[in-house]
C-alpha positions as CSV (number, residue, x, y, z in Angstrom):
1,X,254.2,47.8,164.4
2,X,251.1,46.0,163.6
3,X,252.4,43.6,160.7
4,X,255.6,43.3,159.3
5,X,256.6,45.7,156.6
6,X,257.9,44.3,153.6
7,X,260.7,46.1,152.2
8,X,262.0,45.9,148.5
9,X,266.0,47.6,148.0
10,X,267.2,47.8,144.5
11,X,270.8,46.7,143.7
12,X,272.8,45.2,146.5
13,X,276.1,47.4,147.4
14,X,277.3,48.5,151.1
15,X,275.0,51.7,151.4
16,X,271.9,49.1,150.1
17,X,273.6,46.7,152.9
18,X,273.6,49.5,155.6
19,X,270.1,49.8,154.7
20,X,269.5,46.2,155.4
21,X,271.4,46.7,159.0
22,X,269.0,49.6,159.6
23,X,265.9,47.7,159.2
24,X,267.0,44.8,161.7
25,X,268.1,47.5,163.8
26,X,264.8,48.9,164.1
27,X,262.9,45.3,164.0
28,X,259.7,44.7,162.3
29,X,260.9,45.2,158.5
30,X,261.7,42.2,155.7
31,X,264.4,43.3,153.4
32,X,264.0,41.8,149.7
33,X,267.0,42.7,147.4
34,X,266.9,42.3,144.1
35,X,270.2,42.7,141.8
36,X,271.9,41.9,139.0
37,X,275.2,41.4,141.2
38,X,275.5,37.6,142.6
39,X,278.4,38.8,144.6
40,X,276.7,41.7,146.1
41,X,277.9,42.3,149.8
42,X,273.7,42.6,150.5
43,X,273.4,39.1,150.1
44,X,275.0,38.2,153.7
45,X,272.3,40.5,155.4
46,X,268.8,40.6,153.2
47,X,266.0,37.8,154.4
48,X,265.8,37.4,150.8
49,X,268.2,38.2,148.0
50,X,267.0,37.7,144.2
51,X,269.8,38.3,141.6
52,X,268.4,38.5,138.1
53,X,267.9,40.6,134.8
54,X,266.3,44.0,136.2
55,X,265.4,44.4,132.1
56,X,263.4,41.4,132.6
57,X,259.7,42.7,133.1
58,X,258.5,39.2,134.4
59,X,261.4,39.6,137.2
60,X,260.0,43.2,137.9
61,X,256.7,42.0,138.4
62,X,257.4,38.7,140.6
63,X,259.2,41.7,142.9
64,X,256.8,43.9,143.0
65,X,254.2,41.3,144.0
66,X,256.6,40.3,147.2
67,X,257.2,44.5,148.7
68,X,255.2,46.5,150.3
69,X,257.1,49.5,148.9
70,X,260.7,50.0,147.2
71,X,264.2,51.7,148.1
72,X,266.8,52.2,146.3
73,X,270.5,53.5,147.1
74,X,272.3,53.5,143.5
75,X,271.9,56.6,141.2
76,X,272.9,54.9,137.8
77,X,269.3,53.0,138.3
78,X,267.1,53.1,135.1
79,X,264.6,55.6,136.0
80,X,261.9,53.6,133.6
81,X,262.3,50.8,136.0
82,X,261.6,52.4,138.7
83,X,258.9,54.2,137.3
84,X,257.0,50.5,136.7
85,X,257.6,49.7,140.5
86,X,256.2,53.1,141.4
87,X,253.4,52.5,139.0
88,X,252.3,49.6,141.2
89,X,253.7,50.4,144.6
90,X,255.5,53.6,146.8
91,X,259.0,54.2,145.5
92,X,260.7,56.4,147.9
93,X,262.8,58.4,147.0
94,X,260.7,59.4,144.1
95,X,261.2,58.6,140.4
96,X,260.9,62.1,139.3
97,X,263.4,63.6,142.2
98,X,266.1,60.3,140.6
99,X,265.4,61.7,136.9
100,X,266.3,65.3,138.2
101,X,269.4,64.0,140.2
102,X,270.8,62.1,137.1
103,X,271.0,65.2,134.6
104,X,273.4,67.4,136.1
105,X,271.5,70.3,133.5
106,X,268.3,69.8,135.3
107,X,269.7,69.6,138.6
108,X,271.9,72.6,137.9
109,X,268.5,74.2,136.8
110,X,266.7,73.4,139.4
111,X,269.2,74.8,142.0
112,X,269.0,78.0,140.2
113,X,265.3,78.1,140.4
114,X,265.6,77.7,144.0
115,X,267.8,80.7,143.8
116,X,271.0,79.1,144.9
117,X,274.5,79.4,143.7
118,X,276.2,77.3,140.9
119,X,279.2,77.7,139.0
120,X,279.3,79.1,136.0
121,X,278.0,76.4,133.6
122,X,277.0,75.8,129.8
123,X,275.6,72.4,127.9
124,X,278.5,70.9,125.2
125,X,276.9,69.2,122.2
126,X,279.3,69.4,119.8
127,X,283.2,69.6,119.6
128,X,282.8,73.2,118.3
129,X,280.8,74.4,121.4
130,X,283.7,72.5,123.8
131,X,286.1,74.8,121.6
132,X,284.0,78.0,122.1
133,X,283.6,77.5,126.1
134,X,286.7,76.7,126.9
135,X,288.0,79.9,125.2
136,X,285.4,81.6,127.2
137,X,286.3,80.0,130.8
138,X,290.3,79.2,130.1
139,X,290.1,77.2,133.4
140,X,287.2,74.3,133.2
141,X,285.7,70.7,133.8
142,X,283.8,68.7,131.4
143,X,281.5,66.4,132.5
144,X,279.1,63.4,130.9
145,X,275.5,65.2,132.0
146,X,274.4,61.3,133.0
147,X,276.4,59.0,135.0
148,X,279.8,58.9,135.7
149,X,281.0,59.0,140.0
150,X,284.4,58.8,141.5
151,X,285.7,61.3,139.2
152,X,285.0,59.2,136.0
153,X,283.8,60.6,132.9
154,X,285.2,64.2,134.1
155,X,288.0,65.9,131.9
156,X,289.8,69.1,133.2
157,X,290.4,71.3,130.6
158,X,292.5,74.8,130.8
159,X,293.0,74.8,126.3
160,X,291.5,73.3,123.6
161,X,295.0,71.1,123.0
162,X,293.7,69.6,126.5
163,X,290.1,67.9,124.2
164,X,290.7,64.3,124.2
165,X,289.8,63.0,120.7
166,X,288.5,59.8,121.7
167,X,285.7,62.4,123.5
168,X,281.8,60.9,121.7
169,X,279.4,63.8,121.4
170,X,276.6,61.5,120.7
171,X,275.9,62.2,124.3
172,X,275.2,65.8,125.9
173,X,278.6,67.1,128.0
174,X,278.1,69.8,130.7
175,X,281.1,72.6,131.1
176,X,281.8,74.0,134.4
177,X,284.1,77.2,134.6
178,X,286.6,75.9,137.2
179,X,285.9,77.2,140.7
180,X,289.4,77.8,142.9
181,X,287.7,76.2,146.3
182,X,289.3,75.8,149.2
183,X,286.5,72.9,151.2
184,X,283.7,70.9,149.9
185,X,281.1,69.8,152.1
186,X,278.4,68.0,152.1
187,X,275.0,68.1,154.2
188,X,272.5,65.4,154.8
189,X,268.9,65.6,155.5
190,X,266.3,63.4,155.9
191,X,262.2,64.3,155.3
192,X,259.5,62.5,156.8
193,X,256.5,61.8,154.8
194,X,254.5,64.2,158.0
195,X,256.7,66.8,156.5
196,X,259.0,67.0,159.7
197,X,262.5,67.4,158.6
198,X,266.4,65.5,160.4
199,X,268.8,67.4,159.4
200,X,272.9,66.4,160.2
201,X,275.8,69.0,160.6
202,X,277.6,70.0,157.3
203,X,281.2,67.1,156.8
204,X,284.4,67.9,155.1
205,X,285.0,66.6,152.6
206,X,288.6,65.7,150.9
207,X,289.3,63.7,147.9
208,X,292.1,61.9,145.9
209,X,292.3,61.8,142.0
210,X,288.2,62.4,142.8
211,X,287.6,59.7,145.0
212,X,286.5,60.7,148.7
213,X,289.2,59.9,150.9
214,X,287.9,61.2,153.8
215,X,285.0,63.2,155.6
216,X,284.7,64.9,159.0
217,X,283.2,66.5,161.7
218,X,282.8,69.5,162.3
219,X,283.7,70.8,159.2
220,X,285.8,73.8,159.3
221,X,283.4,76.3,158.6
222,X,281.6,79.5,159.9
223,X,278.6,79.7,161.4
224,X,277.2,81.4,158.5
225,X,278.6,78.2,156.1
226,X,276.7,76.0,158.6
227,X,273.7,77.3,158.5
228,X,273.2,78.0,155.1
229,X,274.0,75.0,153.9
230,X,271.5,73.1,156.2
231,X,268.8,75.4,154.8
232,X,269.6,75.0,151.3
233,X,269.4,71.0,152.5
234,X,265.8,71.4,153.9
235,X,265.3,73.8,151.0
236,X,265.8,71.2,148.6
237,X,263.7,68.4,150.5
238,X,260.8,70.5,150.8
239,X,260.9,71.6,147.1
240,X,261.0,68.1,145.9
241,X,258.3,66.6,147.9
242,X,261.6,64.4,148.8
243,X,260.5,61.5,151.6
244,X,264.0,59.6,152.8
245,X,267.5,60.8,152.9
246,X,269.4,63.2,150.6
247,X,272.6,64.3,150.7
248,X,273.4,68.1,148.8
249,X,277.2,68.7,147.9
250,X,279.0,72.3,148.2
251,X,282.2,73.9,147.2
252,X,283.3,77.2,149.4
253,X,285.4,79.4,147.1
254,X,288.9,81.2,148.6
255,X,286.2,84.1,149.2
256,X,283.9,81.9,151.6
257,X,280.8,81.9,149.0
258,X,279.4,79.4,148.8
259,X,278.2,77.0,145.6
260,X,275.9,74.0,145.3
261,X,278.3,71.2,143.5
262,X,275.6,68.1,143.0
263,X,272.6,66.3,145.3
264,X,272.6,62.8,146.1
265,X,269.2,61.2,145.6
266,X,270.2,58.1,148.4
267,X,272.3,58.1,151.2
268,X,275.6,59.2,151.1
269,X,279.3,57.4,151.0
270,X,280.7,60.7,152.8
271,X,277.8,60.6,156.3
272,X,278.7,56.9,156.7
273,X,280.3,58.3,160.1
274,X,276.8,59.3,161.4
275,X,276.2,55.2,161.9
276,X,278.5,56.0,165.4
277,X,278.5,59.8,165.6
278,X,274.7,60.3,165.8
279,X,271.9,58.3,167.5
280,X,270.4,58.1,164.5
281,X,272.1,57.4,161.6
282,X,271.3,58.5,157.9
283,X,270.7,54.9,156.6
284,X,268.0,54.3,159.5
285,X,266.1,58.0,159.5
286,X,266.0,57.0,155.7
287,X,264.2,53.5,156.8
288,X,261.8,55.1,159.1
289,X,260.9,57.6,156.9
290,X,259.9,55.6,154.0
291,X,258.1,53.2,156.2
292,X,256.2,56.1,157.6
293,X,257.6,55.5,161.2
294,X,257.9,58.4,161.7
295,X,260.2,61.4,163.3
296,X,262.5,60.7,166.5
297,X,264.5,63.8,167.8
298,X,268.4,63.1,166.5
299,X,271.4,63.8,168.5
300,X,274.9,64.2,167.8
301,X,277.3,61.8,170.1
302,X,280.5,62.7,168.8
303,X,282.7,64.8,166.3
304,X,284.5,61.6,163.8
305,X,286.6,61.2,161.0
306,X,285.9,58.5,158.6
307,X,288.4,57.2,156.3
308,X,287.7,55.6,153.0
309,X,289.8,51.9,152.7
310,X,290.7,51.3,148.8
311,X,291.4,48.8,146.8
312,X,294.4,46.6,148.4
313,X,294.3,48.8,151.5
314,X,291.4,46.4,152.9
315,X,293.9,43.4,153.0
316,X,295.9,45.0,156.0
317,X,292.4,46.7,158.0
318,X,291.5,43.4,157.5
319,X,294.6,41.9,160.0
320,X,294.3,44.8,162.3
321,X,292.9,45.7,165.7
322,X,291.0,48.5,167.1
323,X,290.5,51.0,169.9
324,X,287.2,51.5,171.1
325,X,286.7,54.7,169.5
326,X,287.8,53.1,166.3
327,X,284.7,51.5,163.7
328,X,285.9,49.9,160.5
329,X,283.9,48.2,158.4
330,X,284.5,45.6,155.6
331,X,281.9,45.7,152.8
332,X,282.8,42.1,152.2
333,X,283.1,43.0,148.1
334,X,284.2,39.8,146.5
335,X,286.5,41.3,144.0
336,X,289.2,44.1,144.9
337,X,290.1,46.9,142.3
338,X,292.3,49.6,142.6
339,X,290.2,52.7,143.8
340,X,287.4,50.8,144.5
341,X,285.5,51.8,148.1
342,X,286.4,48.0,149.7
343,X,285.3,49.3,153.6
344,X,286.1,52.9,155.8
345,X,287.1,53.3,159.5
346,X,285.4,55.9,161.7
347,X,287.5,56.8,165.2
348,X,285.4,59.1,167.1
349,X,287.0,62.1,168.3
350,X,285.4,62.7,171.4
């Protein structure tokens, strides 16, 4: 590397963090955070770490005068900011695949174009047209089209005595007919800005009152499951231009079809196991990519289960010890909350 590539990460959580741990890894790389978080677990890894108002166009500007180019791991980012960074220097991955990402309509649309599988699905404004769709699904979700993760902002809905009332249709709702699945999974891919493509094996997924509990390799799948999904993956990369990693979500119905749930414009909470089950993990064939370092062949190393530690769960990982095959790690959050992702253990299976 002739000079020392100077890399600007938005926000400052533990996938910006791994991001951070990537970059030493591979040497050569400055890390600049900026956030609005002063306890942000990044803080304890970036070579500089700027928490401030990310409203504050001054702050923007000061930032964007210290990167060579800008990353970003957190989805509920205001697209208008990034779009000023981008305006002025690369943004990868790309505004316009984030604004996609965060309208689950366009993304659902977008899918479709691409000739892939959704679930039956229809936009809510109004408290009439919740009424009208759920008589014509019975069975079905509503979700907020913008943010909302970890099952938040979701309402399952089988009669219209299930509506809450407190339910604000100033903003747009998306209804999902209610899909009897038997696995999600999810497949991670990263594209290099040559064009040449990493692609990971699908991982189960399980959840808990829709927080992901745990993911794993293999996934119990066909071959047929396998391979689609992966293309659908590169599919989607190559469609969008995309340059980093992206993570696409499925659901396989009791029949075996197969349904595209959501993408992940960032890395991805269920492929942290690829950090010890692949030489190259998704955090740092993300970094390479976007610094135009360009594609390494990937192996797997092991099949893994990794385990998501919540809330007060961290306080006893933190007093235990570990086989060798066993990797937890502590996102060194400040503040513990039930449900909240506090670390995750990976034991490698073989």
């Amino acid at each position: 590397m002739s000079k020392e590539i100077r890399l600007g990460i938005l926000y400052s959580g533990q996938l910006e963090t791994q991001l951070i741990k990537s970059a030493k890894k591979i040497g050569g790389i400055e890390t600049i955070v900026l956030t609005n978080d002063k306890d942000g677990p990044a803080k304890h890894y970036a070579d500089e770490f700027i928490c401030a108002n990310l409203n504050d166009k001054g702050v923007i500007e000061k930032f964007v005068k210290k990167i060579d180019l800008c990353t970003y791991a957190f989805e509920n980012l205001d697209y208008e900011i990034l779009k000023s960074i981008a305006d002025v220097k690369e943004v990868h991955p790309s505004p316009d695949t984030l604004k996609i990402a965060q309208n689950r309509i366009l993304e659902k649309k977008f899918a479709s174009e691409l000739g892939i599988k959704t679930t039956e699905w229809k936009s809510i404004k109004s408290l009439d047209e919740l009424k009208d769709g759920i008589k014509l699904y019975g069975n079905c979700i509503l979700k907020s089209v913008s943010g909302g993760y970890d099952g938040k902002q979701q309402y399952r809905l089988k009669s219209i005595d299930d509506i809450d009332k407190k339910l604000d249709f100033d903003k747009e709702f998306v209804l999902e007919k209610f899909l009897n699945f038997k696995q999600e999974i999810s497949v991670a891919v990263t594209r290099f800005k040559d064009g040449k493509i990493s692609i990971f094996e699908p991982s189960e997924n399980r959840h808990e009152q829709g927080i992901l509990r745990e993911s794993k390799i293999p996934a119990n799948i066909n071959e047929r499951i396998f391979k689609k999904s992966q293309d659908i993956a590169i599919k989607f990369a190559e469609k969008l231009n995309y340059v980093g990693t992206l993570n696409i979500e499925f659901m396989i119905d009791q029949k075996g079809d197969l349904y595209f749930l959501e993408w992940c414009n960032r890395c991805h909470n269920g492929m942290w196991h690829t950090v010890n089950s692949y030489k190259i993990c998704q955090f740092t064939n993300h970094v390479r990519a976007i610094c135009g370092l360009g594609f390494v062949e990937n192996k797997k190393i092991s099949n893994a289960t990794m385990t998501n530690i919540l809330g007060d769960e961290i306080k006893e990982y933190r007093n235990k010890s570990f086989k060798k095959n066993e990797f937890f790690f502590d996102y060194l959050k400040k503040e513990i909350k039930p449900g909240r992702k506090m670390g995750h253990l990976t034991i490698l299976k073989d």
